[in-house]
LUMLUM-145079 format. One record per residue (C-alpha): residue number from 1; residue in one letter; x, y, z. Coordinates in pm, 1 decimal, always signed. Example, Ala and Ser with C-alpha at 12.3 -4.5 7.8 and 13.67 -1.06 7.14 Angstrom:
2
+-----+---------+----------+----------+----------+
: num : residuo :       px :       py :       pz :
+-----+---------+----------+----------+----------+
:   1 :       A :  +1230.0 :   -450.0 :   +780.0 :
:   2 :       S :  +1367.0 :   -106.0 :   +714.0 :
+-----+---------+----------+----------+----------+
end
This chain:
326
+-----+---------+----------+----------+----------+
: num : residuo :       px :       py :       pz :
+-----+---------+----------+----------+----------+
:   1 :       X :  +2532.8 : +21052.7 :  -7167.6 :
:   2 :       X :  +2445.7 : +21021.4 :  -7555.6 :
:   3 :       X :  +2240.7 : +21311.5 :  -7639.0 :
:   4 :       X :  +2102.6 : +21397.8 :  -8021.5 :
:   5 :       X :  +2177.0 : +21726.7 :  -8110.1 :
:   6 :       X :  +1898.9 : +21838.2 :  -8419.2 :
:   7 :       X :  +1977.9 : +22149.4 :  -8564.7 :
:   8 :       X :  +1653.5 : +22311.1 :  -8767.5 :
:   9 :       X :  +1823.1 : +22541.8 :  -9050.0 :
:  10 :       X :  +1768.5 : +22710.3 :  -9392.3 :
:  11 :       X :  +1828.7 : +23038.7 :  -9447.1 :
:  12 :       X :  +1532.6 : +23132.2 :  -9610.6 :
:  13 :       X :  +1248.6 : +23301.0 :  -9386.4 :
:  14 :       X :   +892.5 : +23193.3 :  -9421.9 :
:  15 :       X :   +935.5 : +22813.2 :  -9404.2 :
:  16 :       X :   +806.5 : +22723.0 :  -9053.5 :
:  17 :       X :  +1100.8 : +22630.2 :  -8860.9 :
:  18 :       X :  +1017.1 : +22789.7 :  -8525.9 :
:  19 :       X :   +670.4 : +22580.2 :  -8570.3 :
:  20 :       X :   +802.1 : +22308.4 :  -8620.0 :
:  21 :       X :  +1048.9 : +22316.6 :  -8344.1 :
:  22 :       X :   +817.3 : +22367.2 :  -8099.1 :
:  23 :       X :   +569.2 : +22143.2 :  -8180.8 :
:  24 :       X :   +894.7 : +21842.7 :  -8276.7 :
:  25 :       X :   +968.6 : +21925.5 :  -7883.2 :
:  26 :       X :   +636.7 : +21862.5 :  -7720.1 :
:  27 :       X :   +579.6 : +21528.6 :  -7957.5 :
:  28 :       X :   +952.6 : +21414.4 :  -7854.9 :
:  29 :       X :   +866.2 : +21482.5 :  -7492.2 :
:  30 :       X :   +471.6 : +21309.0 :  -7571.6 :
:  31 :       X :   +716.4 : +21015.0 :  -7723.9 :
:  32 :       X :   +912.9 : +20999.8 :  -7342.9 :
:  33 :       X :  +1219.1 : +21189.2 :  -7462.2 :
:  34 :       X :  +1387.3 : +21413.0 :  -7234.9 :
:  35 :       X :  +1404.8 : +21720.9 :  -7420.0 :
:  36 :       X :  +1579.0 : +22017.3 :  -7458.3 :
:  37 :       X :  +1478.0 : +22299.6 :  -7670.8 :
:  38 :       X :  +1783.4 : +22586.1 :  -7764.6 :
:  39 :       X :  +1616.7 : +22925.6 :  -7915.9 :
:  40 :       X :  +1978.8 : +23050.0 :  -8081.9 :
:  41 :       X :  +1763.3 : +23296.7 :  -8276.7 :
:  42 :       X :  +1817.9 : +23662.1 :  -8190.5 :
:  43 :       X :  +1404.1 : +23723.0 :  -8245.0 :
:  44 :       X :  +1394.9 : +23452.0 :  -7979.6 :
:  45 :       X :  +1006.4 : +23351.5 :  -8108.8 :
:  46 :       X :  +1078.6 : +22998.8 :  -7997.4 :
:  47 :       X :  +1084.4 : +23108.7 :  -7663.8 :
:  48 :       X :   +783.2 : +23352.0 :  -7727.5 :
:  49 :       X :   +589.3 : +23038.1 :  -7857.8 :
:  50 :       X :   +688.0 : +22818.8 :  -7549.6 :
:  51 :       X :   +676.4 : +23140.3 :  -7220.0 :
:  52 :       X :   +515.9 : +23397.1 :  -7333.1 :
:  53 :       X :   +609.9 : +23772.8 :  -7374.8 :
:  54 :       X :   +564.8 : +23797.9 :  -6975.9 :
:  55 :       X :   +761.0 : +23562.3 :  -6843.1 :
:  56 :       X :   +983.2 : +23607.3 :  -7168.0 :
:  57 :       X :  +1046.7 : +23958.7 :  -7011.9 :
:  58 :       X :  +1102.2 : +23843.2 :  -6680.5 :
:  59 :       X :  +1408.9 : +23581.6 :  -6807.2 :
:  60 :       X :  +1574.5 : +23905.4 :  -6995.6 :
:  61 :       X :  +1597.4 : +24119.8 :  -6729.8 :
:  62 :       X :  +1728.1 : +23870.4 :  -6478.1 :
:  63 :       X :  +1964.6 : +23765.1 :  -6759.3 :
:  64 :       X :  +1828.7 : +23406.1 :  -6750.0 :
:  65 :       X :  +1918.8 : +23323.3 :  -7098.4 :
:  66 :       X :  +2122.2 : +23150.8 :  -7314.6 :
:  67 :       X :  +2327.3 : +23546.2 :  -7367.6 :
:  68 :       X :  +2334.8 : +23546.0 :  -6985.2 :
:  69 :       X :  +2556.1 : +23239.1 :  -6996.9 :
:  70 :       X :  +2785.4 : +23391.6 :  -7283.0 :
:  71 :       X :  +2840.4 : +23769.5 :  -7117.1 :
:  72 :       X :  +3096.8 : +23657.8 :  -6841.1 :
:  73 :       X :  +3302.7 : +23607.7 :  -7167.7 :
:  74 :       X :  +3219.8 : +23919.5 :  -7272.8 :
:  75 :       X :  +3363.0 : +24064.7 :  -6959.9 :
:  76 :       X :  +3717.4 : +23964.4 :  -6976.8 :
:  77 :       X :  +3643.1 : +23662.6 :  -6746.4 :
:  78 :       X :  +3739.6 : +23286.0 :  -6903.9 :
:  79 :       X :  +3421.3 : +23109.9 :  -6906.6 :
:  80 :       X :  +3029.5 : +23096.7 :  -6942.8 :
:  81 :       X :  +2818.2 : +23100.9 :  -6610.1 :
:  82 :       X :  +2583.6 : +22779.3 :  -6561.1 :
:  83 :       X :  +2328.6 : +22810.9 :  -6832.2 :
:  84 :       X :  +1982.4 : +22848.0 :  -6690.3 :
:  85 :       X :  +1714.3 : +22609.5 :  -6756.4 :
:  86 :       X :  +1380.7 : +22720.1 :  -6807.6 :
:  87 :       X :  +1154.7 : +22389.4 :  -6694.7 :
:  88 :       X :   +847.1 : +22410.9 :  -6972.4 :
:  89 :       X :   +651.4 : +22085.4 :  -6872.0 :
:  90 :       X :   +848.8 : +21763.7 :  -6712.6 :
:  91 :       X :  +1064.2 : +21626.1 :  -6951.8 :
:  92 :       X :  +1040.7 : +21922.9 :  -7143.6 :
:  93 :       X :  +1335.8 : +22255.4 :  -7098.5 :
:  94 :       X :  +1360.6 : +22547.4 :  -7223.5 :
:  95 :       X :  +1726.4 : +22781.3 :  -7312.2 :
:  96 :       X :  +1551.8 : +23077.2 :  -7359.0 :
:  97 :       X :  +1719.8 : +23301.0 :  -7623.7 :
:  98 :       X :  +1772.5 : +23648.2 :  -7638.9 :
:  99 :       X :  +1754.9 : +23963.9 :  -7857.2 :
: 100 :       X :  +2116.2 : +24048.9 :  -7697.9 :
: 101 :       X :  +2251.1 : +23744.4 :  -7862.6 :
: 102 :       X :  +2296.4 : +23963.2 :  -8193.1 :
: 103 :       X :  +2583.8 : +24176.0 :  -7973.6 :
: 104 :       X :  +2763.9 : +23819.7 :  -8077.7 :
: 105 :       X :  +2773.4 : +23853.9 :  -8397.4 :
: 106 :       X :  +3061.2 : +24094.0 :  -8466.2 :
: 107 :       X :  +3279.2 : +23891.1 :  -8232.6 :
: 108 :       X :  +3194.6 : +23551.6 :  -8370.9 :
: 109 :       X :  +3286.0 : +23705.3 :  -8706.0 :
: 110 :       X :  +3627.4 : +23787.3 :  -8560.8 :
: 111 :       X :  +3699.8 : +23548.9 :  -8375.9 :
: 112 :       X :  +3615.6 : +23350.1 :  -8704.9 :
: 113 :       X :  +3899.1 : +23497.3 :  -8867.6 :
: 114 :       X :  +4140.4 : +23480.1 :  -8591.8 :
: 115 :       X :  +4101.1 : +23144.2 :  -8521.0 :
: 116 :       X :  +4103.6 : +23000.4 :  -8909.9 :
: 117 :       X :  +4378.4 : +23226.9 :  -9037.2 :
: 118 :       X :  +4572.3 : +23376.9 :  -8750.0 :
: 119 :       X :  +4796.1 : +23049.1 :  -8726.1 :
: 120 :       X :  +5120.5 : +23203.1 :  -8622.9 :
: 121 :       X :  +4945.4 : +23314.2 :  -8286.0 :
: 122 :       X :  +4858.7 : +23014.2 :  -8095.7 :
: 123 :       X :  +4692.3 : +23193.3 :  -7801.7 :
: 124 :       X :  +4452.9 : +23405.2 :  -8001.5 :
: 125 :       X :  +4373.4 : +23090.1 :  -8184.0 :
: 126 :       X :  +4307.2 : +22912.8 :  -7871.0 :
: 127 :       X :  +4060.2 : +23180.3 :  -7743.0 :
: 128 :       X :  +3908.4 : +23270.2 :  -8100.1 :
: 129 :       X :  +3806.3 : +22862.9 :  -8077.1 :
: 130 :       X :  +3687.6 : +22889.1 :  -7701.6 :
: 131 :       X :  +3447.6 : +23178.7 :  -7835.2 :
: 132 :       X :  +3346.2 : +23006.5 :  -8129.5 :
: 133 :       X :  +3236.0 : +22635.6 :  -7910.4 :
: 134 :       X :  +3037.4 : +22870.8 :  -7678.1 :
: 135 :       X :  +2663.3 : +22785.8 :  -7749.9 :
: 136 :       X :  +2795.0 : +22423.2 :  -7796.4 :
: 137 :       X :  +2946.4 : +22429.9 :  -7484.1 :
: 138 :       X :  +2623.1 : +22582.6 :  -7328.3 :
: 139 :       X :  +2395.9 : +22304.3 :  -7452.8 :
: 140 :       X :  +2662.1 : +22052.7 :  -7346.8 :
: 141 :       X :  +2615.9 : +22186.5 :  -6992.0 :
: 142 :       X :  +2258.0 : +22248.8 :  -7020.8 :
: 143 :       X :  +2163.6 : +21880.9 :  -7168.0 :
: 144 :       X :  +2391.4 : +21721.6 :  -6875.8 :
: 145 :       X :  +2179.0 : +21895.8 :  -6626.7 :
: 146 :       X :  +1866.6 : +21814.2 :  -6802.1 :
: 147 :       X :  +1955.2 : +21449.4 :  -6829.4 :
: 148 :       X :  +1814.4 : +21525.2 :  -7217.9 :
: 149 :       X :  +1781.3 : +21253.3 :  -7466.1 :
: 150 :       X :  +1759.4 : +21469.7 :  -7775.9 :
: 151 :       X :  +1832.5 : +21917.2 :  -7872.3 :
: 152 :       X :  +1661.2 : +22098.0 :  -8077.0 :
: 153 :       X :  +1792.0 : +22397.1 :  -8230.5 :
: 154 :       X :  +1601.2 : +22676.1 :  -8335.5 :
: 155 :       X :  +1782.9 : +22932.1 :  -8554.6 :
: 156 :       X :  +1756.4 : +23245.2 :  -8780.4 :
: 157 :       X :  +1727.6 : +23258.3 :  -9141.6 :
: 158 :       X :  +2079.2 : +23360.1 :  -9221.4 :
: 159 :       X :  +2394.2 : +23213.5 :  -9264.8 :
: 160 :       X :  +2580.0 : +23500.4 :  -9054.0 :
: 161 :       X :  +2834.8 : +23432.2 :  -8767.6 :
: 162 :       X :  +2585.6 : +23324.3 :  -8461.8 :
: 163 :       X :  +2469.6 : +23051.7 :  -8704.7 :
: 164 :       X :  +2755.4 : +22950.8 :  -8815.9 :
: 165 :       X :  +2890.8 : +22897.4 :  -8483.6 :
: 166 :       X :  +2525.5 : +22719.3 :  -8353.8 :
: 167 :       X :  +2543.0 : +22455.3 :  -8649.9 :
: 168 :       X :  +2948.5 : +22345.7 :  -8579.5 :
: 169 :       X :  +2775.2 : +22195.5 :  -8226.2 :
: 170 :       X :  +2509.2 : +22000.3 :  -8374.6 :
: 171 :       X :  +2519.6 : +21636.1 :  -8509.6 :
: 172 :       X :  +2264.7 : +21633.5 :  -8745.9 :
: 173 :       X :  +2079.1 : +21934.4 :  -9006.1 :
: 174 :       X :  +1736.5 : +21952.2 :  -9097.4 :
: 175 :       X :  +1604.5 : +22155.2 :  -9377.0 :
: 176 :       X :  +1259.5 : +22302.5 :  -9330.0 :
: 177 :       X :  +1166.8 : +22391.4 :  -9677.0 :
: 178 :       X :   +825.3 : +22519.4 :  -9860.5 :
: 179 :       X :   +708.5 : +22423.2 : -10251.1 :
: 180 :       X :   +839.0 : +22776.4 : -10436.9 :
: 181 :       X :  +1135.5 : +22874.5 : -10680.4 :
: 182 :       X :  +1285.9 : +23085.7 : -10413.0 :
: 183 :       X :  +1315.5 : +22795.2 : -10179.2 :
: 184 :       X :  +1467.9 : +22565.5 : -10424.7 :
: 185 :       X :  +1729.5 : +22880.5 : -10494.0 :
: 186 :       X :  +1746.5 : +22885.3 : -10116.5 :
: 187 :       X :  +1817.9 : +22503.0 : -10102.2 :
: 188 :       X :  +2149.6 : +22540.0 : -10354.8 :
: 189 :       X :  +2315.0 : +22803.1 : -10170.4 :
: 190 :       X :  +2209.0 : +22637.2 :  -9817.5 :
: 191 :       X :  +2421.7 : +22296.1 :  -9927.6 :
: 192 :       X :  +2750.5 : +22475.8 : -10052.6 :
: 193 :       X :  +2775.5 : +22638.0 :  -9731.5 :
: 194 :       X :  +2692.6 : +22393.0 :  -9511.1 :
: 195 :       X :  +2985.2 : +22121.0 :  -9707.9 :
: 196 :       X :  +3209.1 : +22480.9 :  -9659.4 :
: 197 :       X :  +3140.3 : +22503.6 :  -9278.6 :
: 198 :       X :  +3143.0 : +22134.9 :  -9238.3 :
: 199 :       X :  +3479.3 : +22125.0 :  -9449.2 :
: 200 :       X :  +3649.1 : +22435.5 :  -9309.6 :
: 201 :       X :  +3586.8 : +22323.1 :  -8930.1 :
: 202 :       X :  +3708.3 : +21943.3 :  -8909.4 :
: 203 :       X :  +4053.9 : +22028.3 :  -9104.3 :
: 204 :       X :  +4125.1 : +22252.9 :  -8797.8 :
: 205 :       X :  +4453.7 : +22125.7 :  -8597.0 :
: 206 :       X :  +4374.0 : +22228.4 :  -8242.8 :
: 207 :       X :  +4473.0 : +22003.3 :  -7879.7 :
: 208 :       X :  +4124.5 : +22229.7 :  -7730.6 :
: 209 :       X :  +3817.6 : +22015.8 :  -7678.6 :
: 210 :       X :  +3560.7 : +22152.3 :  -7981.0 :
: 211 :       X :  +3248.1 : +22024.4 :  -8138.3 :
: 212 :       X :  +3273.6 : +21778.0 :  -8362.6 :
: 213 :       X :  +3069.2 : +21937.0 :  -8658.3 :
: 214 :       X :  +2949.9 : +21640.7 :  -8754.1 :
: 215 :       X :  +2648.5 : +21850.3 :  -8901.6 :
: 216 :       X :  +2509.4 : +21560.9 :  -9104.7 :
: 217 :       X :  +2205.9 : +21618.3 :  -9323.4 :
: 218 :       X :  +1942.5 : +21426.6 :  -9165.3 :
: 219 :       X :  +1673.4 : +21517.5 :  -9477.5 :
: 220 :       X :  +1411.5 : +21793.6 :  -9556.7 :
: 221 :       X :  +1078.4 : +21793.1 :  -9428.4 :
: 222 :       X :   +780.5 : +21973.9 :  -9682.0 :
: 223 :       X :   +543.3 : +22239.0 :  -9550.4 :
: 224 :       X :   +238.8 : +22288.2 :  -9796.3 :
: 225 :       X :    +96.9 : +22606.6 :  -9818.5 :
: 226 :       X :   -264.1 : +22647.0 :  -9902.9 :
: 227 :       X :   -363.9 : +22570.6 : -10227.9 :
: 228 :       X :   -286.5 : +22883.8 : -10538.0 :
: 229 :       X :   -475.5 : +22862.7 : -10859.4 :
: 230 :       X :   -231.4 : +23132.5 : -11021.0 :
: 231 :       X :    +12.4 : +22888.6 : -10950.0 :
: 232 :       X :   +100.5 : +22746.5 : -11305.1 :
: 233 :       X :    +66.1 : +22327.5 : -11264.1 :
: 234 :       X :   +369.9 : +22270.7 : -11489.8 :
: 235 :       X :   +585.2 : +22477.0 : -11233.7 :
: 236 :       X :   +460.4 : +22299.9 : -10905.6 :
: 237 :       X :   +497.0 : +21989.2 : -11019.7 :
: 238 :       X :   +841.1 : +22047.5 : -11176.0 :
: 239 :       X :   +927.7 : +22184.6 : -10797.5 :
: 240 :       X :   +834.4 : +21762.0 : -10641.8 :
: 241 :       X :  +1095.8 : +21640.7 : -10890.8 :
: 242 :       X :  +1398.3 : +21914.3 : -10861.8 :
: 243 :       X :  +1396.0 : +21912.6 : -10490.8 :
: 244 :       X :  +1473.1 : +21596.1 : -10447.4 :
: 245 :       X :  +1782.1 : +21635.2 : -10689.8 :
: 246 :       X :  +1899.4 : +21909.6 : -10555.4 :
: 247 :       X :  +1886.2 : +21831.4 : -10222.9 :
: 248 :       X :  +2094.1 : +21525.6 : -10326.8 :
: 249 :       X :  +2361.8 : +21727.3 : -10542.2 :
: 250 :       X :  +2384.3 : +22038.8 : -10311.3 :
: 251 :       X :  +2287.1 : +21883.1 :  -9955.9 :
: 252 :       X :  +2458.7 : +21539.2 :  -9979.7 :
: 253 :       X :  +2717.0 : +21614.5 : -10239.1 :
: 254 :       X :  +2599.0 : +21344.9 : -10458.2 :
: 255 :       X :  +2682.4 : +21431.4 : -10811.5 :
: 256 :       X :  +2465.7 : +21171.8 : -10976.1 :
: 257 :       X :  +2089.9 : +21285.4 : -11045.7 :
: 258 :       X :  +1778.9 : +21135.0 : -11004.7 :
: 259 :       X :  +1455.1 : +21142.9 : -11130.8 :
: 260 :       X :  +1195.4 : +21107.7 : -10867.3 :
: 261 :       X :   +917.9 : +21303.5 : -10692.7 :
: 262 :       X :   +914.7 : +21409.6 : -10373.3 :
: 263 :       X :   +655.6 : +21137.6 : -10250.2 :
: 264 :       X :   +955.5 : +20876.5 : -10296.3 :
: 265 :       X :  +1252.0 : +21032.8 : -10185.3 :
: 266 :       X :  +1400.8 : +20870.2 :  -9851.5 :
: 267 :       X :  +1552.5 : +21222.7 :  -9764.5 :
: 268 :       X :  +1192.7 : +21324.0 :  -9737.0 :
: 269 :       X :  +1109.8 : +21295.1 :  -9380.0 :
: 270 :       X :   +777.6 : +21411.6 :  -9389.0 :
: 271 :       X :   +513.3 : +21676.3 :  -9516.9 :
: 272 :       X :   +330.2 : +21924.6 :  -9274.7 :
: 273 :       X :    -50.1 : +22083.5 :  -9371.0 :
: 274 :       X :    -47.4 : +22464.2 :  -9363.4 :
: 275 :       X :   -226.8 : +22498.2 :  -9046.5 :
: 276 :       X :   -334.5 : +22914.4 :  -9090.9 :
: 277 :       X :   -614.4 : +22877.3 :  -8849.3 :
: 278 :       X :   -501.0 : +22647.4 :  -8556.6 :
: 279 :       X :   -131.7 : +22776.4 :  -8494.4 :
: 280 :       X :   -343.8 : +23143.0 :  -8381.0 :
: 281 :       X :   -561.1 : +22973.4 :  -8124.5 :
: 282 :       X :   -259.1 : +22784.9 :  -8001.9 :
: 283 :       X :    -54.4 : +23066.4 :  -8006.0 :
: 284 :       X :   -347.2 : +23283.5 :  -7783.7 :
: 285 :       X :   -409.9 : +22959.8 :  -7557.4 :
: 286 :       X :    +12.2 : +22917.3 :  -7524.1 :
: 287 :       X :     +3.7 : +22565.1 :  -7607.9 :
: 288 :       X :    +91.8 : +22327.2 :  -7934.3 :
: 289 :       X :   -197.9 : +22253.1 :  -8199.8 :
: 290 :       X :   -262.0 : +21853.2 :  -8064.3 :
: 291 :       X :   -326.6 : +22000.3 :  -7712.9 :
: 292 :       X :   -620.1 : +22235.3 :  -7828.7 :
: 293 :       X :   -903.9 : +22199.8 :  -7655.4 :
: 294 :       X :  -1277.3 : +22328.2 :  -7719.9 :
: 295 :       X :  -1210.1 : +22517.2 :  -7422.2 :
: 296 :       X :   -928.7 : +22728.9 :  -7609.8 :
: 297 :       X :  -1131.3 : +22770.1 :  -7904.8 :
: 298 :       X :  -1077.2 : +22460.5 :  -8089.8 :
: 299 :       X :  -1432.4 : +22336.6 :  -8171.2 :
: 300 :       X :  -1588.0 : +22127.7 :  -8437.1 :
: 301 :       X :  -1370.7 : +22089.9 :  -8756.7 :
: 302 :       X :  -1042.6 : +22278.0 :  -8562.3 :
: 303 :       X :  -1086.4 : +21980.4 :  -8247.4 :
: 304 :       X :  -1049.0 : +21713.7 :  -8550.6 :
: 305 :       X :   -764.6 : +21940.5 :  -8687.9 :
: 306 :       X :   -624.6 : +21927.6 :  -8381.9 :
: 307 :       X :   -660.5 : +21540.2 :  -8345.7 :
: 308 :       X :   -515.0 : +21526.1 :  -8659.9 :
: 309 :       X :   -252.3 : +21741.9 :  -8603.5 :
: 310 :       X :   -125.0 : +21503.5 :  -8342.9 :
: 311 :       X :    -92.6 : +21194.3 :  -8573.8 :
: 312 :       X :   +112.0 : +21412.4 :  -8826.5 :
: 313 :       X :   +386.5 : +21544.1 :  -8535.2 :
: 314 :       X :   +421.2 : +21195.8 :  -8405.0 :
: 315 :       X :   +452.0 : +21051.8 :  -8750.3 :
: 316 :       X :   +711.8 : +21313.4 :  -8819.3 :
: 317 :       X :   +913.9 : +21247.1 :  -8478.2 :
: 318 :       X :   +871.6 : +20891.4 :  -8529.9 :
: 319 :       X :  +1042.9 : +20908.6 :  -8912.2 :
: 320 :       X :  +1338.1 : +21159.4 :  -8753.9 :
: 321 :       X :  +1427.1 : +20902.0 :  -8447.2 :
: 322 :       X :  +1393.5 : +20594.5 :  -8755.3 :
: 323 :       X :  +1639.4 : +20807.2 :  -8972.5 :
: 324 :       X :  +1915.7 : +20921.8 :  -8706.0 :
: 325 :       X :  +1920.1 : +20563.3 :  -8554.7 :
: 326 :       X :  +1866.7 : +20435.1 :  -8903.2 :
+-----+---------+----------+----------+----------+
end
């Protein structure tokens, strides 16, 4: 089965990845994919977004989530359990994360350590790499079962040890990313790591099956805030032409520059409205923007947001799919 695994990643807050992740999964599943959505984020909003805090609830207690699968290892025993799906809409799953997955992170960070630098011991090397491929052996498992065309990965704003391990499993990166300075600082530091990780993982020598991490930047895609007039012009429009270079030079490790705006950059996948008003009623009626109806609140100008909304997600999805079969 060829499934395409998406991770959604910077480690700057405030950029709209959980958004865009769940609205990139309904499109994909609009578009006939088969799709499965992975909340590896501790806060576990994704899931909020896509359940509810009810039903949310009801998955943590019965352990239904994608920590559930990891605490057999946690135990002493040798593998995950069978991950459980959570079946959103047909065509459309769910592995619901969990506020317990940041009990990981200490462990990860070991078994980090033991399994790049502990060489002499074999065994712990073996098992430090076991613990590492967990989630990707989880959404391995998880995508079989769903029969899923295409993952999405939905992940915190950090570059700590859960992360780390999340990204190894997925083919391709895509950098959510706003129009400020701090995002642009944000976008430097994100590509040196990433080419570390990257680097770092596929010079291991190892005869265990483990991800690939292939990781391969797949572009950026531009969320515009609302308009600020104490916003100096100079500085904004300095931001369309720097991204684009330094997404080149720190993302793709291409050392030549280039002087172009944002608006022409192939790497550009798309740009996404600020959409203050809509993503609260869709929140309240538990549904993405383009499926707002007057019903949920959506009336007059928000019912042609919403319409609009659509064309924008499946423009986006459309321009991913073009790109990773490109």
């Amino acid at each position: 089965m060829n499934t395409t695994t998406i991770a959604f990643f910077n480690n700057r807050s405030d950029v709209g990845k959980t958004t865009l992740v769940y609205h990139l999964a309904w499109m994909y599943r609009e578009l006939g994919y088969r799709v499965l959505a992975a909340d590896l984020d501790p806060q576990a909003n994704l899931s909020m977004m896509f359940l509810g805090e009810d039903r949310l609830e009801e998955l943590w207690l019965q352990q239904n989530t994608i920590f559930g699968s990891v605490a057999p290892l946690l135990r002493g025993l040798s593998d995950i359990s069978e991950p459980y799906l959570e079946i959103v809409e047909d065509r459309l799953a769910l592995l619901t994360g969990d506020i317990e997955l940041f009990q990981l992170e200490s462990k990860l960070t070991d078994s980090w350590t033991t399994g790049i630098y502990d060489v002499k011991d074999s065994h712990r090397q073996k098992l430090a790499f076991q613990f590492i491929s967990v989630f990707w052996k989880i959404m391995q498992k998880a995508a079989i079962a769903h029969e899923a065309n295409i993952i999405l990965i939905d992940l915190a704003s950090n570059v700590g040890a859960i992360n780390h391990a999340a990204l190894i499993a997925a083919d391709y990166i895509i950098v959510p990313l706003t129009l400020d300075f701090f995002a642009v600082k944000a976008l430097t530091n994100l590509g040196t790591t990433l080419q570390n990780w990257r680097k770092q993982w596929q010079e291991l020598n190892t005869d265990i099956e483990i991800p690939l991490a292939k990781m391969e930047p797949a572009g950026y895609i531009i969320r515009q805030h609302p308009v600020r007039f104490d916003r100096p012009v100079r500085n904004y429009q300095n931001l369309l032409t720097d991204i684009p270079d330094i997404y080149r030079k720190a993302v793709l490790n291409n050392s030549e520059s280039c002087n172009i705006s944002i608006a022409d950059d192939s790497n550009c996948l798309g740009w996404l409205k600020y959409y203050a008003s809509l993503i609260d009623i869709a929140k309240d009626a538990q549904k993405p923007m383009f499926h707002l109806k007057p019903a949920d609140g959506a009336l007059g100008t928000f019912m042609q947001a919403a319409k609009s909304i659509y064309k924008d997600f499946e423009n986006l999805a459309n321009a991913i799919s073009r790109r990773l079969n490109g």
